[in-house]
matplotlib code that plots the C-alpha trace (Angstrom):
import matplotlib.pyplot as plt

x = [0.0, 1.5, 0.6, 2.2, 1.6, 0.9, 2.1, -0.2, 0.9, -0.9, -1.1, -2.5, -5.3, -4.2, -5.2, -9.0, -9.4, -9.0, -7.2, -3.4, -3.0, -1.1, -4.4, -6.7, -4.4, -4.8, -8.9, -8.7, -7.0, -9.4, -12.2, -11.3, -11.8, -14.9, -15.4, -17.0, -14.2, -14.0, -13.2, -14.2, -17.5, -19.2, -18.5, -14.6, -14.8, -11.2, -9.4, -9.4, -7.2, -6.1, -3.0, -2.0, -3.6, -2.7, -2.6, -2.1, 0.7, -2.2, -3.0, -6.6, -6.6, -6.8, -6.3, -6.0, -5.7, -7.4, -5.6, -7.6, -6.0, -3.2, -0.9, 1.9, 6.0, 8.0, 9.5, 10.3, 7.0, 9.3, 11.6, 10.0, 10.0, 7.5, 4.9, 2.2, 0.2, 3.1, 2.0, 0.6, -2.9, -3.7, -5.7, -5.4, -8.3, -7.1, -10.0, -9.1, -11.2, -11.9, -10.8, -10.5, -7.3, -8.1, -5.7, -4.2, -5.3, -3.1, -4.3, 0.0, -0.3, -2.3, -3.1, -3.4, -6.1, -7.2, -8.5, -8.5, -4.7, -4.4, -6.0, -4.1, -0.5, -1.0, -2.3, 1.2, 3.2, 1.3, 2.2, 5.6, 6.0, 6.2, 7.9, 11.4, 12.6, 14.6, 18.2, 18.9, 20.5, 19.0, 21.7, 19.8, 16.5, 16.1, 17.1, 14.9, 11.9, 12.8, 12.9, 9.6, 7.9, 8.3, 7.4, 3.7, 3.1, 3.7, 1.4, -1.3, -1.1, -2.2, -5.0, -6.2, -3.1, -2.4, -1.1, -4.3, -7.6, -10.9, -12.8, -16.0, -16.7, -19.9, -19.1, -22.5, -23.6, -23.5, -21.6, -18.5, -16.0, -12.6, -8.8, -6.6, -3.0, -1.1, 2.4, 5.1, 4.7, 0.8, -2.3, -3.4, -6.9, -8.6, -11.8, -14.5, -17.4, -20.9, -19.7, -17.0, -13.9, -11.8, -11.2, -7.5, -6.4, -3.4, -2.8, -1.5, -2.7, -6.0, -7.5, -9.1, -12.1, -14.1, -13.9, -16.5, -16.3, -18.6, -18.6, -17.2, -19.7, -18.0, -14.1, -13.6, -14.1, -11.6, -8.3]
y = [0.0, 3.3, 5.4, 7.4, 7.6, 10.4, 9.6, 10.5, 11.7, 11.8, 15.7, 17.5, 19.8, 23.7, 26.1, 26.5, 23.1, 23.5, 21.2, 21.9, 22.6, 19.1, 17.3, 19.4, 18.3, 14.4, 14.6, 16.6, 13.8, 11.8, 13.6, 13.7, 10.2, 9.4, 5.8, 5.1, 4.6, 1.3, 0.1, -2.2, -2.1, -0.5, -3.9, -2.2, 0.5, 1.4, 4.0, 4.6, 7.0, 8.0, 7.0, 6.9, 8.0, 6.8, 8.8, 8.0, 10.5, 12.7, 13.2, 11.2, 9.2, 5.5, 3.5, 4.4, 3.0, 3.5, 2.1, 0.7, -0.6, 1.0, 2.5, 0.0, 1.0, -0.6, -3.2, -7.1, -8.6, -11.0, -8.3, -8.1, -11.8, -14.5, -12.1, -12.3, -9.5, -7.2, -7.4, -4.3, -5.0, -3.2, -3.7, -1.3, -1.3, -0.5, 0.8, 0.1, 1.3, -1.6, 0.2, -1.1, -1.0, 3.3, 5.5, 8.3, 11.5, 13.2, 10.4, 9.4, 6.1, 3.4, 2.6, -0.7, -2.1, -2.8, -6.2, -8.0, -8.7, -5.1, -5.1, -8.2, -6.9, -3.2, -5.4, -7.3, -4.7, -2.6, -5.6, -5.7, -1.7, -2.4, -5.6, -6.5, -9.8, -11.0, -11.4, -9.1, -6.2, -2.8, -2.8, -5.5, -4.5, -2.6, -5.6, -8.0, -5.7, -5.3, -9.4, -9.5, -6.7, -9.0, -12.1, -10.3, -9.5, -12.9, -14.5, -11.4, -12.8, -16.2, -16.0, -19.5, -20.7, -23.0, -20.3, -18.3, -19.9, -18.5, -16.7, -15.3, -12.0, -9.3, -6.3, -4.0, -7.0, -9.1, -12.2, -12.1, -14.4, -13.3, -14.7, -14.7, -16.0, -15.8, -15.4, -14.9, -11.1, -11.1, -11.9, -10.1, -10.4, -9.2, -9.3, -7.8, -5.5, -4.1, -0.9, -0.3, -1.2, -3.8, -4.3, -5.4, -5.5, -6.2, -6.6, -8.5, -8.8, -9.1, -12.0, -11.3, -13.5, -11.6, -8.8, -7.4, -4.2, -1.3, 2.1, 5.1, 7.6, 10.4, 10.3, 13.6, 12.3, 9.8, 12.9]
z = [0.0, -1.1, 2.1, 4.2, 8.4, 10.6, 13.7, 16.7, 19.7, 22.9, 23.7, 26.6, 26.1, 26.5, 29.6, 29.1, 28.0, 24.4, 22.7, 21.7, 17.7, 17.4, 18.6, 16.9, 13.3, 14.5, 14.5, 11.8, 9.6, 11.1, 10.3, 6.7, 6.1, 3.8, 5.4, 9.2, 11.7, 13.8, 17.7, 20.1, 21.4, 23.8, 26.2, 26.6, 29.1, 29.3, 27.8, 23.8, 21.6, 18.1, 17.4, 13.4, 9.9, 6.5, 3.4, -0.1, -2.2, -3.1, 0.5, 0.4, 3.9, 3.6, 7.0, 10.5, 13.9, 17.1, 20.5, 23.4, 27.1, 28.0, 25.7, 24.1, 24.4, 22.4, 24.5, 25.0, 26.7, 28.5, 29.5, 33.1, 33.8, 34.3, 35.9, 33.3, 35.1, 34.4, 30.6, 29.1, 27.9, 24.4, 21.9, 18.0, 15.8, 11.9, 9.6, 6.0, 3.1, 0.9, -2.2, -5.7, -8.0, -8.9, -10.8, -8.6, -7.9, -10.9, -13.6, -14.1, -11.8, -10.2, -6.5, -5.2, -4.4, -0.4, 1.0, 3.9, 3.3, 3.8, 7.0, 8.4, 6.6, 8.5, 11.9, 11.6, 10.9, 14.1, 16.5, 15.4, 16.1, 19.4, 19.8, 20.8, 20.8, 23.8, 23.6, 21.2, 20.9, 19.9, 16.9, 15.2, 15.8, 12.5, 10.5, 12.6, 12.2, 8.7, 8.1, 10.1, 8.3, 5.2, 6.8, 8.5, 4.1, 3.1, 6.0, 4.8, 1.3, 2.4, 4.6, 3.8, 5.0, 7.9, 9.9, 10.5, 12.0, 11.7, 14.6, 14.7, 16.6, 16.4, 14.0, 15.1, 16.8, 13.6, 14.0, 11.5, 10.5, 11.2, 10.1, 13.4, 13.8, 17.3, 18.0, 20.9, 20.5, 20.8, 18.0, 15.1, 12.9, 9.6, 8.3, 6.6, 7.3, 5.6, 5.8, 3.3, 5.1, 6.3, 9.8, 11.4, 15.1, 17.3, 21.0, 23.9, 27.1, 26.2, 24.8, 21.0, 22.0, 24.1, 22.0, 19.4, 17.3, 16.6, 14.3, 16.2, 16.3, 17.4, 16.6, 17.7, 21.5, 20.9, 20.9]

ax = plt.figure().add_subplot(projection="3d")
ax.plot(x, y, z, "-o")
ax.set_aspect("equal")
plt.show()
């Protein structure tokens, strides 16, 4: 996929309550999106945030993820020791616009099409983002995250394969089939809604089958 990320991050609002121009840019990307945003249910009660926006060359937004639990650091899971409540417990929603192949904004170029491997490729990717593998240096991490990275695309490009399963979980309360995989570092999912987009997560410390996933209704409350 031939985006570009804006990176979110968490600011406080400004004296008065109004929101700091940095935040007010992150909804505002947000906002721009022509599809319906996605994130768990209304059964999570924790906290939620914006976290990351995708955009094609021409600036049209085409993905974006939305965090839940607390908020993931990039570290080794294992790092603290056998203590499994010392996990952090996250789970990212991706929204994906279930696009067609469609020439590019300036008629000199194609874009790729989105599918569910989209959804499950940018969930991989995600989990990895914050993930470091015990025993290794912080030297190597680029070129392990880089190996991964390609490893999370060929495993999105085979979703029928034997290293996804299939799970069912409510997308606005409809039961829908999902393709989930687990790892060392966490789980990751795809699937496919009604509404126009495909729907990936990531997380750890939080088990992917109680969850269920709804239309945001008001992104802005999410900043």
């Amino acid at each position: 996929m031939e985006t570009t990320s804006r990176a979110v991050a968490q600011t406080p609002a400004a004296e008065g309550g109004q929101q700091a121009p940095s935040a007010r840019r992150t909804v505002d990307d947000y906002l721009r999106a022509p599809f319906p945003w996605y994130g768990l249910d209304e059964a999570f009660t924790g906290p939620r945030r914006l976290m990351q926006v995708g955009m094609t060359a021409d600036g049209a937004v085409e993905h974006g993820s939305i965090g839940h639990g607390d908020e993931p650091t990039i570290r080794n899971e294992h790092a603290a020791g056998g203590d499994q409540e010392a996990k952090e417990k996250f789970a990212v929603v991706v929204t994906v616009a279930a696009n067609p192949s469609r020439r590019t904004a300036d008629g000199t170029g194609l874009l790729e099409a989105t599918s569910v491997s989209s959804a499950a490729w940018l969930a991989g990717v995600g989990l990895l983002s914050f993930t470091w593998p015990g025993q290794m240096d912080h030297t190597l991490r680029d070129d392990w995250l880089e190996q991964q990275t390609e490893t999370a695309w060929v495993l999105a490009d085979d979703l029928e394969g034997d290293d996804w399963s299939t799970l069912s979980l409510p997308v606005d309360g409809v039961p829908t089939a999902f393709h989930y995989r687990e790892s060392e570092f966490g789980w990751v999912l795809a699937g496919s809604t009604s509404s126009g987009v495909h729907v990936g997560a990531y997380g750890r410390g939080m088990s992917a089958y109680g969850l269920g996933f709804a239309v945001v209704k008001d992104i802005a409350a999410y900043a």
